[in-house]
N, C-alpha and C positions, 0 to 999 in steps of 0.2 A: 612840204612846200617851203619850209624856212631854210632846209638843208642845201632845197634844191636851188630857190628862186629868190631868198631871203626874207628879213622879217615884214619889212615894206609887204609883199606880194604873200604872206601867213596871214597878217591882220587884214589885208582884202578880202584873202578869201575868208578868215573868220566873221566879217561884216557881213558878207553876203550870203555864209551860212545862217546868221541869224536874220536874214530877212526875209529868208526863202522858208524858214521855220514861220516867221512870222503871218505870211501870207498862206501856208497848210495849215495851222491850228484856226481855233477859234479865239475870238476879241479876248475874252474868258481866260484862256490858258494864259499859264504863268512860264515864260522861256529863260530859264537861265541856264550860265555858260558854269560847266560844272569843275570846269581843269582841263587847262589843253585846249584837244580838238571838241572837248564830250560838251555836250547839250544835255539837258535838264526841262524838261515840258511836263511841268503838271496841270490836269485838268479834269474834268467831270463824264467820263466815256462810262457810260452804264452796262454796255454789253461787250462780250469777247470779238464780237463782229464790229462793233464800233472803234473797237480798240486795235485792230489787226486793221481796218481800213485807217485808219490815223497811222499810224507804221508804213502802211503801203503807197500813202501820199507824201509824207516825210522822204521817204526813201526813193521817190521819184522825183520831191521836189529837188532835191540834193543830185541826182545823178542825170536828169533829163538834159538839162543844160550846162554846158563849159562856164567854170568861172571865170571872170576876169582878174587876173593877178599884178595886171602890169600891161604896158602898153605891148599889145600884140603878142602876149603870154596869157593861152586861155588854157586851163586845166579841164579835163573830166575827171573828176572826183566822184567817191560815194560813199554813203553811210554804213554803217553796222548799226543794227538798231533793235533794242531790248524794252521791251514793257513788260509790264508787272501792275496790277490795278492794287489800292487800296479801298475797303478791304480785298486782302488778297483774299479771303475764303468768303463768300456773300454772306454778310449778317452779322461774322463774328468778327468785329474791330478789334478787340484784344489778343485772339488767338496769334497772330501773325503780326508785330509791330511796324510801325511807316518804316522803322530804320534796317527792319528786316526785307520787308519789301525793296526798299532800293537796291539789297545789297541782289535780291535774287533779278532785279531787272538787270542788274549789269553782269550777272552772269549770263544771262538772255542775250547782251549785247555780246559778250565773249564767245557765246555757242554763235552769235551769226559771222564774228569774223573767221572763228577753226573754219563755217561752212562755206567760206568761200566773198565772204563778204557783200556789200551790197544789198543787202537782205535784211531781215527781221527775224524775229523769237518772240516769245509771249508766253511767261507762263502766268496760270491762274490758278487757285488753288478749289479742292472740292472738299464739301463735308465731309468725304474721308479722313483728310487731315487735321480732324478735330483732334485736340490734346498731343500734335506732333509737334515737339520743340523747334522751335522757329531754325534752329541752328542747324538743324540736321538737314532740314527741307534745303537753305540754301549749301551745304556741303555737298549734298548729291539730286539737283533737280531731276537727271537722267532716274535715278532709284525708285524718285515718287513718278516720275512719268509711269514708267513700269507697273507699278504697284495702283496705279489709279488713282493716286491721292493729290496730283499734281497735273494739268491737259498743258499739255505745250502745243503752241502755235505756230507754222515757220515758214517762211518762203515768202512769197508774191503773191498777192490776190490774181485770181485766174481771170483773161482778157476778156475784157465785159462785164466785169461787176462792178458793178453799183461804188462810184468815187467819191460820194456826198459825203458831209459832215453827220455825225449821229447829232 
């Protein structure tokens, strides 16, 4: 957008991507701007369904409507978008750290731009990944998908499910 339309019409639309964050999450969630384009929403989603629905309104609030960049400059735009819950393994806080977590949500966001973008990823982690070096988990998510120690999440929720907040 800055390339195209300049910095004026980047910082519009980065306003109005944080507003349209603002009004999909919950009062609760905490929205920061991470660098760049990237957003940052941390929040309390208990289930991988809860969490794949929050992705999938994110990702529609961002792409449904043209931004406004400027007078009579409307973009469609859209997100790449990666979660990762903490705990990443249910129960075990320690096994998996918050700073390893983020790093394996924004490989989430990197597997949704390779897929074409616009989209979402989700990985979570299983009690199989008990005693797996946090390191290794986010060097090859694809490895532990494979292996059952890692469920990856991906696409759009299917037409007519359930939009609510958990």
């Amino acid at each position: 957008v800055n390339d195209e339309h300049g910095h004026r019409a980047g910082d519009a639309v980065l306003l109005q991507a944080r507003d349209r964050l603002r009004s999909t999450v919950r009062e609760a969630d905490l929205i920061l701007r991470w660098g760049g384009d990237q957003f940052l929403v941390l929040g309390e989603y208990r289930t991988p369904d809860g969490l794949a629905k929050l992705a999938e309104r994110i990702r529609r609030g961002l792409s449904d409507t043209p931004f406004e960049a400027g007078p009579e400059v409307r973009l469609r735009l859209s997100g790449s978008i990666g979660f990762a819950p903490f705990p990443f393994v249910p129960g075990e806080v320690d096994e998996v750290g918050w700073e390893h977590v983020l790093r394996i949500a924004l490989r989430c966001t990197h597997r949704s731009q390779a897929r074409g973008r616009n989209r979402w990823t989700g990985a979570l982690g299983t009690r199989a990944l008990w005693n797996e070096p946090a390191d290794r988990v986010v060097a090859d998510l694809d490895a532990h998908a494979r292996a059952g120690t890692v469920l990856l999440l991906e696409g759009e929720l299917p037409e007519g499910a359930p939009r609510d907040a958990e």
